[in-house]
N, C-alpha and C positions, 0 to 999 in steps of 0.2 A: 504494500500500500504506500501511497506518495506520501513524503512528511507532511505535508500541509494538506491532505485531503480528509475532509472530516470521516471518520467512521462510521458504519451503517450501524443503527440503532439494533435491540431487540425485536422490535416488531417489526423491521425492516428485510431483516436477514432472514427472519420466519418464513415472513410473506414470501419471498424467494424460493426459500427451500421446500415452502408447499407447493408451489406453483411449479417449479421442477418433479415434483412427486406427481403430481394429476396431469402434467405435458407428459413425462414420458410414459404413463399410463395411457393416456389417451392417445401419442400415437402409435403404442401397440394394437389398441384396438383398428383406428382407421383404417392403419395398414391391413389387418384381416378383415375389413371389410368390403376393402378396395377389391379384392381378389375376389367377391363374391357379388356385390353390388352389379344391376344390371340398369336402374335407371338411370337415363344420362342425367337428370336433373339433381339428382341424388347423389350422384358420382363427382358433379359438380362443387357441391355442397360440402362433401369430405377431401375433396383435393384442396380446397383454399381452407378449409379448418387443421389438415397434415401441415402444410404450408404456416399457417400462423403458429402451430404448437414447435413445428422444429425452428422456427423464428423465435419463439419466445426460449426455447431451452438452450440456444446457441448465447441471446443476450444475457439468462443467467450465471450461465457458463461465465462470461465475463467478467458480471458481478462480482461472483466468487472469488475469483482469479485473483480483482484487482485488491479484495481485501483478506488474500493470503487464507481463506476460509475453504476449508475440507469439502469438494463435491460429495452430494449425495451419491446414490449409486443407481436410487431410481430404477426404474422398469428399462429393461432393454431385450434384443432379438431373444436370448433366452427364454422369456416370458411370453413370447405370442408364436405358434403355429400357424403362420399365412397359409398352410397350402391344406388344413385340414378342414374338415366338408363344411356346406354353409349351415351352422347354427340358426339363423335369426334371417327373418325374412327382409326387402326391402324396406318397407312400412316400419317395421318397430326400426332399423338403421335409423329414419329420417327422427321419429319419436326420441328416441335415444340421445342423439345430439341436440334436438330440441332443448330437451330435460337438463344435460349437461352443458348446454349454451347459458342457461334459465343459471344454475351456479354457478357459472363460473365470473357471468355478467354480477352477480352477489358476491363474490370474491372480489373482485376486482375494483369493487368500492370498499371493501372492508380495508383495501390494501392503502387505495387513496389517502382512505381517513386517518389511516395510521403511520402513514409515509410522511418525513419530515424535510429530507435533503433532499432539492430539487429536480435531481436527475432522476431520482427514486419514484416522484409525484408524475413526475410526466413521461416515466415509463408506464407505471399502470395506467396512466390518463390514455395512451393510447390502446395499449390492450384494450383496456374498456369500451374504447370507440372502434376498435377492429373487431372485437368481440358482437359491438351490438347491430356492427353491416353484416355479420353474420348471422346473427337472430334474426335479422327483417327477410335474408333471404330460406330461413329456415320458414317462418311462418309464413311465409308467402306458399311457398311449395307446400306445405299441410292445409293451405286452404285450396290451394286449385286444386290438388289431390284428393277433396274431400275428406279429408284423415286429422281434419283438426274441430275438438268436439268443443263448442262454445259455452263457456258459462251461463249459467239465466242470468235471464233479464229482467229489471225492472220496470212495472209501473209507475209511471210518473204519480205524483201525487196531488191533489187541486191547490194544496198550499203549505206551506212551512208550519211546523209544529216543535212544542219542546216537551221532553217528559217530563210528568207532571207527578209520578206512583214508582216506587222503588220496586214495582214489580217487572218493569224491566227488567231487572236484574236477574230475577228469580229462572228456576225454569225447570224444577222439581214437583210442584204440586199447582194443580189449579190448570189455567188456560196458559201456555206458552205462547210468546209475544212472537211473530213471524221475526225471521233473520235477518239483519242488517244485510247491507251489500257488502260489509269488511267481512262479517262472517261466513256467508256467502263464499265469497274472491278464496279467502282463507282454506277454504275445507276444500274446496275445486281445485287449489291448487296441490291442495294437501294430497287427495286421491287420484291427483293425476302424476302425480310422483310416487305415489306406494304403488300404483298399477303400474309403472317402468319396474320397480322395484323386486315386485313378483312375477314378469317376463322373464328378468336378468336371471331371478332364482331357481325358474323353472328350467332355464337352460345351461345355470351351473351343478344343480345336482344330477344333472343329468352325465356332464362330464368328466366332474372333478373326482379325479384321484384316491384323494383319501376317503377313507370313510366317517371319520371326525369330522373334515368338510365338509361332505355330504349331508351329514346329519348335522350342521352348523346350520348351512346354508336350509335346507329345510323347514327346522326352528325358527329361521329368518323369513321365510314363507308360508307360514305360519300367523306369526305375526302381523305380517303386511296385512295379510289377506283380510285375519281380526278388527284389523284398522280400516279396512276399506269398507268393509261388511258393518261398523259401528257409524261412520261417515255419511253410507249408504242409507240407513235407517232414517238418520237425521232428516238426508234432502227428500226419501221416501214420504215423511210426515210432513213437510214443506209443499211436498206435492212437487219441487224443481226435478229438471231433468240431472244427470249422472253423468262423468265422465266414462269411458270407453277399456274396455281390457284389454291388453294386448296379448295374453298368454296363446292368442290362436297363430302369433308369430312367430313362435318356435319353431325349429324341427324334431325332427327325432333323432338326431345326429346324438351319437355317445363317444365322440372321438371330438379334446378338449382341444379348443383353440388356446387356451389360455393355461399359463403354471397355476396351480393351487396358491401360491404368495397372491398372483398377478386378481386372481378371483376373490380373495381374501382382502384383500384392501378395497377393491371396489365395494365388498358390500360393505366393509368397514366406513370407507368413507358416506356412502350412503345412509349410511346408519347414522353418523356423526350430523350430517345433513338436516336428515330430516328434526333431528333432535333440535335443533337451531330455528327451523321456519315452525315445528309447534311451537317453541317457546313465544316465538312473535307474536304467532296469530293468539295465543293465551292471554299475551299482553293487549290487547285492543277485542277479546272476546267479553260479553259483558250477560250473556246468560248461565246461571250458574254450573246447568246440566253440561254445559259444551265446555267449559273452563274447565270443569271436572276431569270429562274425558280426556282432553287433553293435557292433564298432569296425570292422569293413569297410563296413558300411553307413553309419554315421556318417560316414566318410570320404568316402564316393560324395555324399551329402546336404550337406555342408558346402562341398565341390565345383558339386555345382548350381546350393547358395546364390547361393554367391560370382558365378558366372558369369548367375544371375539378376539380383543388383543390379549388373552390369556392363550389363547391356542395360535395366535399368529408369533408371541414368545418363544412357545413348546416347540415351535418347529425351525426358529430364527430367522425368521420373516419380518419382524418389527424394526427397522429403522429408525436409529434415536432422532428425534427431533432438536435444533440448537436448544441450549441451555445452557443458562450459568453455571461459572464457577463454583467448586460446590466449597464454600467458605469454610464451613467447620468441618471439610476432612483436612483442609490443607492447615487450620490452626492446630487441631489435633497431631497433624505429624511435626508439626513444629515445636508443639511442647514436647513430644513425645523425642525429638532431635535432643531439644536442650536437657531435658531430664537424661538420656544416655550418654550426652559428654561428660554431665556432673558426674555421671558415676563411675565411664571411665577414667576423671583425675581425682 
């Protein structure tokens, strides 16, 4: 690092190192999906998303370099099988990146807000903005494709009102109060991310490896599905329509494109994911029944978490994250220095 070049922060160097872990994830997938993809529109869509992610992991590269800091090791060819059969059909391809456009555009602000050295701000400032000419060309193709399933809508209403009864609030006994459009937005986007969630799972137990995995990833389809099917109830009694499944995108392929690590972080990360945008939507949910569920579910998923990075340990698949200096081992061996000289004079 230059003498005079300020050092990159804690949450500087994170954001980095995460975005190096989810680039060279992502483009081991693209690249397997390149090989199988037959829509040209489609095809189009993953050649400029390969292109931005081996762009952004060449620029971290840099980062690293310039402040003398340890590359990850990240996902690489050993981790993806290009030439094994197609997994996943066109449709969930485009859904898929969709979904992962939808986080990474939420990363990419989180990195913003937390980036302080200027070269730092206005690397993710463009991400962000080559990120979201990527989403406008994703959502375009799921609407002409008819493959993009629209939230409900709202009746307008004859004129502006305030609450007036803290039964708003409520939403366990008596007459529940119809859904806000945040509550709404929330759960639609909610269910349309556990249904990516349970594609991905129905096509990794199908391939993965281990059988610890297998019955990880299961447990994790499992869950989703619990969540969709609780979701589902809510908009069922709203009378709103439902987002769309994907599980008919699979194949029957049992020959893994992906290492058990490479499968094992994705649903790790998804797990992590989802755990963050319930928290949100908990935050601005104002009926009691829905605020509930979603700290029951959060619980169940933070649970998963955990007992995922338990087996991505067991097998040495976890990649440590930066972290500080660990202060009280290095005081500990220093008294523990000076106490041995005293005692050998």
């Amino acid at each position: 690092m230059e003498p005079n070049r300020i050092a990159l922060t804690a949450p500087e160097i994170s954001s980095l190192w995460t975005q190096f872990m989810f680039e060279t994830m992502s483009i081991c997938f693209i690249q397997y999906a390149l090989e199988h993809l037959e829509d040209e529109d489609i095809i189009e869509i993953y050649k400029t998303s390969l292109e931005l992610s081996e762009r952004h992991v060449e620029k971290v590269k840099e980062f690293f370099k310039e402040e003398n800091y340890p590359l990850p090791k990240g996902f690489t060819e050993e981790d993806v099988n290009i030439h094994a059969p197609r997994l996943f059909q066109d449709p969930f391809y485009l859904y898929y990146m969709y979904i992962m456009t939808l986080q990474g555009l939420t990363g990419y602000a989180l990195s913003v807000s937390t980036s302080i050295r200027a070269d730092l701000r206005q690397y993710f400032i463009t991400c962000n903005t080559e990120t979201m000419a990527l989403f406008e060309k994703i959502i375009d193709a799921l609407l002409t494709k008819g493959l993009f399933s629209r939230p409900p809508v709202l009746t307008p209403p004859e004129n502006i009102d305030f609450i007036k009864h803290q039964s708003f609030l409520t939403g366990w006994f008596g007459e529940r109060r119809p859904l806000t459009g945040i509550e709404i937005g929330d759960i639609t986007f909610n269910m349309n991310k556990m249904h990516m969630h349970i594609a991905l799972k129905v096509g990794f137990s199908q391939v993965a490896a281990s059988k610890k995995v297998r019955q990880y990833i299961q447990r994790g389809m499992e869950i989703s599905t619990k969540h969709i099917t609780a979701f589902d109830k809510i908009f069922r009694e709203e009378m709103l329509n439902c987002p769309v499944s994907w599980q008919s995108h699979i194949t029957d392929s049992t020959t893994s494109p992906f290492s058990d690590k490479w499968m094992m972080y994705q649903v790790q990360l998804s797990s992590q994911i989802a755990i963050s945008f319930y928290g949100a939507a908990l935050s601005v949910t104002s009926r009691a029944d829905i605020a509930e569920k979603y700290m029951a579910m959060t619980t169940e998923l933070v649970r998963f978490a955990e007992d995922g990075v338990n087996l991505m340990i067991e097998n040495g698949w976890m990649e440590e994250p930066p972290k500080a200096s660990d202060r009280r081992t290095l005081t500990k061996g220093k008294k523990e220095g000076i106490e041995n000289n005293k005692q050998e004079k």
